[in-house]
C-alpha positions as CSV (number, residue, x, y, z in Angstrom):
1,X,12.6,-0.9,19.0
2,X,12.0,-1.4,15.5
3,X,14.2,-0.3,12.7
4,X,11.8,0.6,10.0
5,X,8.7,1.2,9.5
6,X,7.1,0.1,5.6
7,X,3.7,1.1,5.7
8,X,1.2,0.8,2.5
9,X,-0.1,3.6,0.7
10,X,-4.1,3.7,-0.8
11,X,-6.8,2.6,2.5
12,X,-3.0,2.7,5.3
13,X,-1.3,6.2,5.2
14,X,-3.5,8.0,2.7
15,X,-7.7,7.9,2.5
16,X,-8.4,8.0,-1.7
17,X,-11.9,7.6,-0.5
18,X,-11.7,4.2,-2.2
19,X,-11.0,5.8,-5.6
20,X,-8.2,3.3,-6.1
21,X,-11.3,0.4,-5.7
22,X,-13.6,1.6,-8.2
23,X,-11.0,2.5,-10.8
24,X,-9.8,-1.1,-10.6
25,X,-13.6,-1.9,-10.8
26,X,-14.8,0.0,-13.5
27,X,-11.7,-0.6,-15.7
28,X,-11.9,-4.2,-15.7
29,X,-15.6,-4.4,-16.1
30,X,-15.4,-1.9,-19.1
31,X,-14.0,-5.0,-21.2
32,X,-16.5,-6.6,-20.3
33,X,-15.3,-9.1,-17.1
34,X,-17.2,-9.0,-14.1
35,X,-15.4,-8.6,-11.1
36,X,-16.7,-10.7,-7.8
37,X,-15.8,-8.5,-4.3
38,X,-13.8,-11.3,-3.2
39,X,-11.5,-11.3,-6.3
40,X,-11.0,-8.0,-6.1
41,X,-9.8,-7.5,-1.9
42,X,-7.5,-10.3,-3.1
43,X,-5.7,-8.7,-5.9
44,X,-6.1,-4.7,-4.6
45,X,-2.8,-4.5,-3.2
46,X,-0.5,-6.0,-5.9
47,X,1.0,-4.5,-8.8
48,X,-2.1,-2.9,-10.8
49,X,-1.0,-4.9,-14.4
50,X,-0.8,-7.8,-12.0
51,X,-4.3,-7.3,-11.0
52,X,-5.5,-6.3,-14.0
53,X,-4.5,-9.4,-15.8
54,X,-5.9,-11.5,-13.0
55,X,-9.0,-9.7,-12.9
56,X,-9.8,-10.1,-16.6
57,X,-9.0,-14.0,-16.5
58,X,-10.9,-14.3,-13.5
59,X,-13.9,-12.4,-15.2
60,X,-13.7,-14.4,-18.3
61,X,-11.6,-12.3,-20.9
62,X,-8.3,-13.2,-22.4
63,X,-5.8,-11.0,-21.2
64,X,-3.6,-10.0,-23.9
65,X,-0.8,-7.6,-23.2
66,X,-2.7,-5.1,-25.6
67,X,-5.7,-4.9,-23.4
68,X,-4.0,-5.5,-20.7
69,X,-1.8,-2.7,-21.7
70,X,-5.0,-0.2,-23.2
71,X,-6.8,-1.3,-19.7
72,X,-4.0,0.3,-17.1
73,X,-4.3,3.3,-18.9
74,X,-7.9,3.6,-18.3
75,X,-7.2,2.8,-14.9
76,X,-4.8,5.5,-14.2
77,X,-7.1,8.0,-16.3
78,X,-10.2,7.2,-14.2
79,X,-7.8,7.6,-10.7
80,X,-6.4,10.7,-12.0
81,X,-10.5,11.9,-12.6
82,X,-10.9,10.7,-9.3
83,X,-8.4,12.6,-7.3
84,X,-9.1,15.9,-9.3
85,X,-13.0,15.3,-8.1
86,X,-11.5,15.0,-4.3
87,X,-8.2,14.8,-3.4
88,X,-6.6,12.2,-1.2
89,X,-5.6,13.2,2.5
90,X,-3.8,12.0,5.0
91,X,-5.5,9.3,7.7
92,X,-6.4,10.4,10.6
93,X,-3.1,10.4,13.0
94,X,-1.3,9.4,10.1
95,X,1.2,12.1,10.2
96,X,1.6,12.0,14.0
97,X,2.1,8.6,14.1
98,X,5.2,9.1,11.3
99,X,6.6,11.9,12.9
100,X,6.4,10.2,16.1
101,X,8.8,6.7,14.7
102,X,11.2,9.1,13.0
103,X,11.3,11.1,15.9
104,X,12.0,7.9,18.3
105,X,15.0,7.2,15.2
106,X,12.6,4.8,13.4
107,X,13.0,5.0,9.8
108,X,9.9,5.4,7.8
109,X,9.0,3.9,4.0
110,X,5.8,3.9,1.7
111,X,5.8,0.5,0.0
112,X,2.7,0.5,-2.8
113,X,1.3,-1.6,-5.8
114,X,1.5,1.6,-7.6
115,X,4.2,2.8,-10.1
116,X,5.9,6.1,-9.6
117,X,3.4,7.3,-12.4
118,X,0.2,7.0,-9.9
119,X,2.5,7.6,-6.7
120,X,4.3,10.9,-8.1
121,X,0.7,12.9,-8.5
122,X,-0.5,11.3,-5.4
123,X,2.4,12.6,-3.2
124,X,2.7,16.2,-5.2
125,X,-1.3,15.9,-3.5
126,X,-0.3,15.3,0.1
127,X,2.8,17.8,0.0
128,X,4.8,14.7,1.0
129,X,8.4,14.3,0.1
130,X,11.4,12.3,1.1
131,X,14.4,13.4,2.9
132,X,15.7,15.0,6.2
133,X,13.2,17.7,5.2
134,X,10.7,15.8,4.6
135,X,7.9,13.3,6.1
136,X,9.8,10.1,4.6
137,X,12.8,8.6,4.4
138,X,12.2,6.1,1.0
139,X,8.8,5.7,-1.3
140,X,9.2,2.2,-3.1
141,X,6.7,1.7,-6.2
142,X,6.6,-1.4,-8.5
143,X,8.5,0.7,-10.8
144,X,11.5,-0.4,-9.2
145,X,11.3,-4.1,-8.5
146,X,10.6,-7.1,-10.7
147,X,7.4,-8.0,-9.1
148,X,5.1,-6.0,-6.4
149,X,3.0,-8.0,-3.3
150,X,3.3,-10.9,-2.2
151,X,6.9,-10.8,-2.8
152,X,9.1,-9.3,-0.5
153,X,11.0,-7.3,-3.0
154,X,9.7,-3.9,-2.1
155,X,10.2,-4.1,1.8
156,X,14.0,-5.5,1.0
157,X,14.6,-2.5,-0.9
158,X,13.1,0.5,1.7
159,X,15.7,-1.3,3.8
160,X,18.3,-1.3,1.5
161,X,17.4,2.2,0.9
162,X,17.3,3.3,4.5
163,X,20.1,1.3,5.9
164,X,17.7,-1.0,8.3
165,X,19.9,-4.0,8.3
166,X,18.0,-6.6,10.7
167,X,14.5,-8.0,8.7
168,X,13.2,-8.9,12.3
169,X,13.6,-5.1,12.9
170,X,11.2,-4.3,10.5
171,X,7.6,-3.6,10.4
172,X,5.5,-3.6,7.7
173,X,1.7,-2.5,7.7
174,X,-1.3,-2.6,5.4
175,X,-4.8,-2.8,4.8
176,X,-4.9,-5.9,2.6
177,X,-4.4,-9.7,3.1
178,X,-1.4,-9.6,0.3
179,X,-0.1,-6.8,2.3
180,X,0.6,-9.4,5.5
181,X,1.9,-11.9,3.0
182,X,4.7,-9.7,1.7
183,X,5.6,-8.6,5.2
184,X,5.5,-12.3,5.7
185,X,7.5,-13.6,3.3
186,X,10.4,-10.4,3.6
187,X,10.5,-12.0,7.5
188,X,9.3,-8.7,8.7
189,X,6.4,-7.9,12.0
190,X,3.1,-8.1,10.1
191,X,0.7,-5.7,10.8
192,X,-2.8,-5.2,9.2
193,X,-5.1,-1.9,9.6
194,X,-8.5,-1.7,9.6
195,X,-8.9,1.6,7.5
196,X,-8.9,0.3,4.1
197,X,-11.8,-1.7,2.9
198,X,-10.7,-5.4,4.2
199,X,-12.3,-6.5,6.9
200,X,-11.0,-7.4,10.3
201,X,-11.6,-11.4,9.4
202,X,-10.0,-11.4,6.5
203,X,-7.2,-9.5,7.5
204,X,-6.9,-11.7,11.0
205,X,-7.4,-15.4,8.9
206,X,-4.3,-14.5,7.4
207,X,-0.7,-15.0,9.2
208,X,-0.2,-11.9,10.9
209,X,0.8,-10.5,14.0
210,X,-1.4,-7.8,15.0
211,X,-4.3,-6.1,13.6
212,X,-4.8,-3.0,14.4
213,X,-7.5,0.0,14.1
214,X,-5.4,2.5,12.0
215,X,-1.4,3.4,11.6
216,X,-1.7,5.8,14.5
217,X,-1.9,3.1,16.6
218,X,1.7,1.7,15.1
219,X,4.0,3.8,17.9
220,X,2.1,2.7,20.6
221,X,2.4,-1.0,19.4
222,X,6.1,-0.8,19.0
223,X,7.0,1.2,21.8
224,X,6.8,4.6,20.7
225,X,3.3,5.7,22.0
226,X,4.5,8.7,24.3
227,X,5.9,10.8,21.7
228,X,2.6,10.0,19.4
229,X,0.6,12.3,22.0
C-alpha cells in the first residue's frame, strides 16, 4: 500500500480541454518565437516562467525578465479567457479514483507547474478544496518551492505536508515526460497517464514504471481497485 498519492493537475485530474496548451502557444508566439510541438510537450509541465523563458530562446527571442515577465501575464490572461469560455471538469473517474485512495487511508496531493494564482481560480472551478472536508489532503504550486518539474521539490513537500514519511511509498502521476522525471528524481513510483496530450511513446521512452490509460486506473494499480467500483 502506498502512502500518497501526488497526482498532476492540467491533462491528469482535471480536462482544461487543452486550454493550458494553447495559452502557452499563443503567448510565446505573440513575441514573435515560433514554437515547434516537440518543444512545447517538453516544457508543458514545468513552472510556466520556466517554460516561457525556454520557449522564447528556443524560438529565437531574447528572453529578458521584462518580457518574460509582460509574457506570463498574457498567459494567465488568455487561460483565465479560456476557462470563462468552458470551464475545466473533472476526468472521467477522477473523483472515484481519489475518494477511493483516501478511503483505503491513502493520502492524496495535486502537485502542478502552476502558481497558486492559476491554481486558486482553477479549483474555486471544480468546487475542490483541501481538508477532512474536502477532496484533498495538500495542493502544492510552484509558488511554494524554489523550482517546479523536474525537481523533486514539490512531491517532497505534499509529503511533508501530509506526513507520508517513506519516498518509496509514494506515487506520483502525470501526463508529461517531466512529470516522470520529477517523480524520478523525488525516488517516488512513476506513473504516466495517457489523458493529457503526450503520447503513449513518449511517455513510455522515458524511465517510468507504468503507463496507464487515465488516473482512475491508479487504485486498481496500487491495490485499491475494489473500493474504486
Amino acid at each position: 500500500m502506498i502512502q500518497l498519492a501526488a497526482f498532476d493537475i492540467a491533462g491528469t485530474t482535471v480536462d482544461d480541454h487543452g486550454a493550458v496548451y494553447v495559452a502557452l502557444r499563443r503567448a510565446v508566439e505573440e513575441a514573435g518565437a515560433p514554437v515547434a510541438d516537440a518543444d512545447l510537450q517538453r516544457w508543458m509541465g514545468t513552472d510556466k516562467i520556466e517554460a516561457i523563458t525556454a520557449l522564447l530562446r528556443l524560438g529565437g527571442v531574447a528572453s529578458e525578465p521584462a518580457l518574460v515577465a509582460e509574457r506570463f501575464d498574457r498567459f494567465r490572461a488568455l487561460l483565465a479567457e479560456a476557462y470563462r469560455a468552458e470551464p475545466p471538469v473533472a476526468l472521467p473517474g477522477v473523483v472515484a479514483a481519489i475518494d477511493a485512495l483516501r478511503a483505503a487511508g491513502v493520502k492524496v496531493a495535486l502537485t502542478t507547474g502552476f502558481s497558486d494564482d492559476v491554481v486558486e481560480p482553477l479549483l474555486a472551478a471544480l468546487g475542490w478544496t483541501v481538508g477532512a472536508d474536502g477532496q484533498l489532503d495538500a495542493v502544492v504550486t510552484t509558488s511554494d518551492v524554489p523550482a517546479g518539474r523536474p525537481t523533486p521539490y514539490m512531491i517532497h513537500l505534499a509529503m511533508q505536508r501530509t506526513g507520508a514519511t517513506d519516498v518509496r511509498q509514494v506515487l506520483a502521476a502525470g501526463d508529461t515526460v517531466v512529470d516522470l522525471e520529477a517523480a524520478r528524481n523525488a525516488g517516488a513510483i512513476a506513473v504516466g497517464v495517457l489523458t493529457g496530450q503526450t503520447p503513449r511513446e513518449a511517455l513510455e521512452a522515458a524511465d517510468h514504471d507504468a503507463v496507464l490509460a487515465s488516473v482512475a486506473d491508479i487504485p486498481a494499480f496500487v491495490g485499491v481497485g475494489a473500493l474504486a467500483r
